[in-house]
Structure formats: structure tokens, C-alpha cells
N, C-alpha and C positions, 0 to 999 in steps of 0.2 A: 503184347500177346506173344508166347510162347508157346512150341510145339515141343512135348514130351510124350513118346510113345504112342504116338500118331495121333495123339489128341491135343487139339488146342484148348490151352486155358488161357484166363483173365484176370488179371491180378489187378483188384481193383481197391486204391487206397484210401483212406475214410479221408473225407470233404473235412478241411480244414477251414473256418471263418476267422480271417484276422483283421481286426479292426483296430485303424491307423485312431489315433489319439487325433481330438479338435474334431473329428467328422461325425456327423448326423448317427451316426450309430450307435457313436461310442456316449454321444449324450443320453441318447433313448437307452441306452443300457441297463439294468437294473442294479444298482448299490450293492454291494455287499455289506449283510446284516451282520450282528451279531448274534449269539444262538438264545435263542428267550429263555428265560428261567423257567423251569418244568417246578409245579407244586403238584404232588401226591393228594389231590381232596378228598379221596378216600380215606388215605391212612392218617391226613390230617383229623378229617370227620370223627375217625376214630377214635386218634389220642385224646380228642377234646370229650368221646364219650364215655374213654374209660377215666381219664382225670375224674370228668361228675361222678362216676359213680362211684371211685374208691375215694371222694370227701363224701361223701353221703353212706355210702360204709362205716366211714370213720366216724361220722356223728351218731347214729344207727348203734353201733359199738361202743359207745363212751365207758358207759360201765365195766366193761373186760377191759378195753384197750389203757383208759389210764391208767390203772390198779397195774396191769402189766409193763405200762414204762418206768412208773414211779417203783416198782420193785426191780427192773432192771438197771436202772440208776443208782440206787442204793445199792444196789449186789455189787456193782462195778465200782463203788465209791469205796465199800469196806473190803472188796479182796483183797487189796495188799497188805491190811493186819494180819485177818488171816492166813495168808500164805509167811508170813515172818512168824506167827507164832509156828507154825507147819515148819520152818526152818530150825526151831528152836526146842525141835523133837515133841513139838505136842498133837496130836490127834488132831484132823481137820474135825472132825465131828465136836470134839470139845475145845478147840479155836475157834467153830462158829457160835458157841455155847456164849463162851466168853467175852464175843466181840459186840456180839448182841445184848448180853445182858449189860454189857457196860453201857450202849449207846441209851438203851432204855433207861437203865437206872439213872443216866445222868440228865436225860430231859424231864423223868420224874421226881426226882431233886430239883434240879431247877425251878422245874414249878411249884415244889412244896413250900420252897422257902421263898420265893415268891408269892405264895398265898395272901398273906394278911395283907400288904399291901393291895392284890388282886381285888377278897373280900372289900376293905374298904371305898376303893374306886366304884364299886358294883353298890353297894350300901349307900355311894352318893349320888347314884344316880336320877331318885326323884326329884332330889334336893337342886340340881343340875337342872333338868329341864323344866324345874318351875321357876327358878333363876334367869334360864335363858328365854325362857315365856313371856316371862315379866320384862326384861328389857327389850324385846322385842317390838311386846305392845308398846313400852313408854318411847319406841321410834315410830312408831303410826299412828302415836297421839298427836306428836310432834308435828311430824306431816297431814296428820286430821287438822290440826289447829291450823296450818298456812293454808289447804285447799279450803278447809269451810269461810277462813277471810275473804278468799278471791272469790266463792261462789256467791256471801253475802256481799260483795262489789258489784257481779256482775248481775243479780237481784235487783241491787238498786239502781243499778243505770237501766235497765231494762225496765223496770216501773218509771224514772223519768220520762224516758222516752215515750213509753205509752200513754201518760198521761200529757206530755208535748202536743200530740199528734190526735189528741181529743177522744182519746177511747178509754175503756175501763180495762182495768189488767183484769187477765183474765187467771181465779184462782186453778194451783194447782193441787193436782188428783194425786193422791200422796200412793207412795210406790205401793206397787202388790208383791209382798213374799209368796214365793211358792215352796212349798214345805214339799221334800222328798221322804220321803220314811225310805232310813238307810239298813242293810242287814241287820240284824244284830251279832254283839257278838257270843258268842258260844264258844265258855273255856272249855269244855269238855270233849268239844273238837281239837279246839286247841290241842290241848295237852296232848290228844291223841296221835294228831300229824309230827308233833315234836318228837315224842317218843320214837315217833315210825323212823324219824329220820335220825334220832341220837341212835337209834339200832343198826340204820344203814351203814351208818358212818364206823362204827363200830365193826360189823361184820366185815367192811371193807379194808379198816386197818387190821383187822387180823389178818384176814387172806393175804394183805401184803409183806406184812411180818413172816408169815409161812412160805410164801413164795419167796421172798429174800433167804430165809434159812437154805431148801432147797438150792436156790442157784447159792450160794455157797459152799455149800455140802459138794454140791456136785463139782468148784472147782474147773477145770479146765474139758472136763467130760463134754458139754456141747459144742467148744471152741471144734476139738477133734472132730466132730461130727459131722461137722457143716464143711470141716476140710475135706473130710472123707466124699460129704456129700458132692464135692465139686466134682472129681471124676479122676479119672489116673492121669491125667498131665500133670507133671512137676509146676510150669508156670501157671494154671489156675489156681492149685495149690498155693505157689507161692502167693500169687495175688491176694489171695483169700486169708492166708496169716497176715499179711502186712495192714489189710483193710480191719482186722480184726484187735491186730496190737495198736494201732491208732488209734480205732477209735475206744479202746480201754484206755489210752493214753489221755486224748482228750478231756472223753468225760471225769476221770479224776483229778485233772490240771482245774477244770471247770469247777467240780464241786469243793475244790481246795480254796478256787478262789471267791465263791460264792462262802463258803466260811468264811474268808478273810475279812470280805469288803461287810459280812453282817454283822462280825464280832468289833469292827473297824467304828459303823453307824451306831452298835448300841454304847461305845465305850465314848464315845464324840457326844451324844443323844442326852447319856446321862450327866457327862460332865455341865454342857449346856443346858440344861434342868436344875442341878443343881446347885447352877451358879443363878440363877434365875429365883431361884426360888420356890420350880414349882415341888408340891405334895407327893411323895410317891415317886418320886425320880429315879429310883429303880425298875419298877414295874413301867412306867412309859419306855423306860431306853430300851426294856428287854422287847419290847410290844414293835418298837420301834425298828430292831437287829432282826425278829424273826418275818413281820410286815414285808423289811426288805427284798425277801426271797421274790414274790409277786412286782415284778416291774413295772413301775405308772402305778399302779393301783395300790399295792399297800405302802406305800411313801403318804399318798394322799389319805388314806383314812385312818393313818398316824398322826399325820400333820390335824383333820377335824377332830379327831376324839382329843387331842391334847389341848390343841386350843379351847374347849367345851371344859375341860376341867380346870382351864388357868382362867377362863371365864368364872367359872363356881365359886372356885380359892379367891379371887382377887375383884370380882365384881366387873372389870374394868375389861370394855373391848379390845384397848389397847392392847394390853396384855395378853388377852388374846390372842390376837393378832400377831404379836411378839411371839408367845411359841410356837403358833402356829407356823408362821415365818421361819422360824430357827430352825425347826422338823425339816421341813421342805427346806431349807439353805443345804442340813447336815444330808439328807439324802441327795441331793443333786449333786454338792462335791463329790461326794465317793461314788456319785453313780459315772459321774462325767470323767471323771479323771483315771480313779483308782480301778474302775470296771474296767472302763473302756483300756485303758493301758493293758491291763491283766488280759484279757479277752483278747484282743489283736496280737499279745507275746504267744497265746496257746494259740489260736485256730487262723489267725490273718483273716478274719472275717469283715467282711464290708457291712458297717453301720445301717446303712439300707436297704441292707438284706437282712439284718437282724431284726430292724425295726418292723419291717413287713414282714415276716416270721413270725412279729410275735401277735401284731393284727387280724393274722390269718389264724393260729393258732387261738389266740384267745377270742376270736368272733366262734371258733369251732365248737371250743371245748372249755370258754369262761377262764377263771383263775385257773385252773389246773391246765390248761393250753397254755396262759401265760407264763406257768411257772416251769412248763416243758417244753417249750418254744426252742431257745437257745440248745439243749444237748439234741433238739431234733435238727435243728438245722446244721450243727455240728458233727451228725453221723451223715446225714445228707455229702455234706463238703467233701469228708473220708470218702466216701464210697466213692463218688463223683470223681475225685481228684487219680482212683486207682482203676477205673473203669473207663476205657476211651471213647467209647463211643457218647458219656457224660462228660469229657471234656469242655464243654462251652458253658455247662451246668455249673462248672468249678470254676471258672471264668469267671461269671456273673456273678457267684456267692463271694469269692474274694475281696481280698482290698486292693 
């Protein structure tokens, strides 16, 4: 107690508890925890309900949105002609003239002179499943013959017995067919849906063709745009050229190598065909190079349509079997080797994240998801790898 200016104060100091270690207090004390993990279940809730709804967008959209990546692919695959003819004093307008019509004229070529083989393969096609018909039944006859043996065994033991045991076999009530009356069919339906969709198919490779012209034409005009669009800081800017020369980077190391590894299958395809023997060995290798594009799936319905015609030519399942085999042998190496080598040198991408990429993708969007799997997952990784806050996005996608 203190006296200041005729007043007493009190100074009074905060109660301190000090507890001696081993004593009754210091047991009852409580632990010091760690600090628990805080989860956001709102914004979680969230992310999981905007994830649904931009894939159900995406399915929703198939019609615009593939047409728009398969022409942004191509656009990015053929600018660097264009910009070399544009170096070599010609007109971008007539360097996309020419870059174009050569790509066109040369898969229209291709297929011309491919034709008669084509025609013929198509010409044998009844010829084909009445072949494959036929041996099929003479393997169910086969197997008819050893079950109807064991059914008249187990006939006759089953009448011994009945008759052991002093009773009369009792006949049997011979089966009831039930006859469904199935549609019919109606070519003029037919014909009609077919049409509708050789039209789709049609109006849809034009728009793509036109949309490719377009982003050509246009050149570097959007690149600017979307730098502009970033805002006046120099480093978003910067971030945004680097994400953008990537991934023009990528996807043309990608579609260089997807030329590589198909022109690789159909010159391997042909060779083994025509060391084989089989008909037409041209026309399978090229069916076999362009199949390639579609991962898993067109390997496989290379590998059956080929087997189906070395079946036709040679009678013989073996042989069949034989090309079929060889198909699927030649796709697996260059898929297993020559891809994968190729793919990990461009993007370091982790095998299981491509392979889930392309399940997710083509549960989405069919063959055309599987055939745009890999450059989505590819601009994915760029973006991720240049944006921080996707860093663990880039993580994951890696190797």
C-alpha cells in the first residue's frame, strides 16, 4: 500500500498458480492438444456442386463443345506452316488457303487411291458373314453332338432307375416355343436416319473446317486478347503468355507424335499383312494408322474387322486368330513404348492420370472424349503447373 497525493492505493498483482511436476494437479491437468484440422463444408459442398454441374454442362454441350476443341487442336497443330509460309512473304489469308487445301487434298488422295481395295473389302462382306455363320454353327453342332450324348446317358440311367425302383417312367411334355413377333424392319426408316446423320456428320465437318480457317486467319489476334483481357499487371501478363506458349507448345509436340506413332502402326500393320498373306494389305494398315488415333478402342476393332477377313480369305480360325493377334501385338508395341516414351519427353505426364483422363473423357463424350482426352489433360497440367493456387493439381497430374 502506497500513499500518493493523500490517497492510498493498492497494487494488486495477478494470482499466479505454479504447479510443482509429480503433484496431484499437475496430473489432473489437461494435455496440450494439437490444433484440429478446420474443413470449409461449405465451400467444399460447393466445389462438389459446381464440379456436377460443369460435367453435366459438358455433356449437355457435346455438340458445340467437341466441334470447338477438334478445331482448336487442328488450328494449333497447322499454325506453324502457316506462320513459315507468313515468313516467306506470303499472305496469311493465302497460307491458310494453302495449308488447308493441301491437308484436304492429301487425305482425299489417300482415300481415292485406296478405294478399290476399300470397294472390294465392302463387296465381301456378305460373302464374310456367311463364312463366319457357317463356322460358327459347325462349332454348336459339335458341341450339340457331345451335350445331346450326355443327355441321352443321363435318359438312360434315369429310366434304369425308374424302372429298378418299380415304377413307370413318366413321359415327357415336349417344350413349348413361345413365338415373340419382333419389330419389323423398315428400310425406309432406315435410309431416313442414315441420311439424317451422314448430314450431321457433314454439317459438323464443315463448321470445323471453317472454324479452323478462322482461327488461322486470325493468327495471334486472340492470344493478345486474353493478354489484354488479364489486366495491367506486367506478371499476369507475363503468366498468361507463358501458359499460352506452352500450351501451343505441347499440343503440337502431341499431335506430331500422334502422326508419328500412326504412320509408325500402319507401315509395321502393312508389312505384317503382307508378309502374312493377308488380301488388301494396304487398305487394313491404313484402317489400322488412322483406328490408332482412338486409344483401346480402335486398336480393337482393327484387330476384329481384320481377323473377320483373314477368316473369309483363308477359312481357317487360326488365322484368324493370327492376324488378329498381330494387329493387337503391332498396336500394343508402339502404343506401350513409342507413345509412352514420346508423351512423358513432351508433358511428364503420369500414366494414371492419363489413363483416368481418358475414362472420364470417353464415359463423357464416347470416341471423340477419347480421342481429346490426352490434349485436355495436357492444357490442364500447363495451366496448373503456371497458376499456384493449382499447384497440388500439377502434382498429381505428373510423373
Amino acid at each position: 500500500m502506497t500513499r500518493a497525493g493523500g490517497r492510498a492505493t493498492a497494487a494488486i498483482a495477478p494470482a499466479r498458480t505454479v504447479i510443482e511436476p509429480g503433484t496431484p494437479a499437475a496430473a489432473s491437468a489437461p494435455a496440450a492438444t494439437a490444433p484440429a484440422l478446420q474443413v470449409d463444408a461449405r465451400g467444399l459442398a460447393l466445389a462438389i456442386l459446381a464440379a456436377l454441374g460443369a460435367v453435366f454442362a459438358l455433356s449437355w454441350a457435346q455438340a458445340f463443345v467437341v466441334p470447338l476443341m477438334v478445331g482448336i487442336v487442328v488450328a494449333y497443330t497447322l499454325s506453324p506452316l502457316v506462320g513459315w509460309l507468313e515468313t516467306i512473304r506470303i499472305h496469311r489469308i493465302a497460307g491458310t488457303i494453302i495449308v488447308m487445301a493441301g491437308v484436304i487434298g492429301g487425305l482425299v488422295f489417300g482415300a481415292y487411291s485406296l478405294r478399290g481395295e476399300v470397294q472390294t473389302i465392302v463387296g465381301q462382306l456378305p460373302e464374310a458373314a456367311a463364312k463366319l455363320a457357317a463356322g460358327i454353327e459347325r462349332m454348336q453342332l459339335g458341341r450339340t453332338g457331345n451335350l445331346q450324348k450326355m443327355q441321352d446317358a443321363a435318359t438312360e440311367v434315369e429310366k434304369a432307375t425308374t424302372q429298378a425302383v418299380g415304377g413307370a417312367a413318366v413321359a415327357r411334355q415336349p417344350a413349348t416355343h413361345v413365338i415373340v413377333d419382333a419389330p419389323k424392319f423398315r428400310l425406309g426408316s432406315f435410309l431416313w436416319e442414315s441420311s439424317l446423320g451422314a448430314l450431321g456428320a457433314l454439317s459438323q465437318a464443315a463448321m470445323v473446317i471453317f472454324l479452323i480457317f478462322f482461327l488461322l486467319i486470325g493468327g495471334d489476334t486472340f492470344k493478345r486478347k486474353l493478354v489484354r483481357l488479364t489486366g495491367p499487371s506486367l506478371s499476369k501478363r507475363k503468366i498468361t503468355v507463358n501458359i499460352l506458349d506452352d500450351i501451343n507448345g505441347s499440343i503440337q509436340k502431341y499431335m506430331f507424335m500422334l502422326l508419328t506413332t500412326n504412320l509408325l502402326v500402319g507401315l509395321i500393320s502393312w508389312a505384317a499383312f503382307a508378309f502374312i498373306g493377308l488380301d488388301n494389305a494396304g487398305a487394313w494398315a491404313a484402317a489400322a494408322g488412322l483406328l490408332h488415333v482412338v486409344p483401346y478402342l480402335g486398336p480393337a476393332v482393327t484387330a476384329a474387322a481384320a481377323g473377320m477377313a483373314a477368316f473369309m480369305q483363308f477359312e481357317s480360325f487360326p488365322m484368324a486368330i493370327l492376324v488378329a493377334g498381330a494387329s493387337l501385338a503391332i498396336a500394343t508395341l508402339v502404343g506401350t513404348f513409342v507413345t509412352t516414351w514420346m508423351t512423358g519427353r513432351i508433358a511428364n505426364m503420369s500414366p494414371a492420370a492419363v489413363f483416368i483422363s481418358l475414362l472420364f473423357w470417353g464415359w463423357l463424350w464416347g470416341v471423340w472424349g477419347m480421342l481429346l482426352s490426352i490434349p485436355i489433360i495436357v492444357i490442364v497440367k500447363v495451366v496448373s503447373e503456371h497458376v499456384e493456387e493449382l499447384h497440388p493439381l500439377a502434382e498429381m497430374l505428373g510423373d
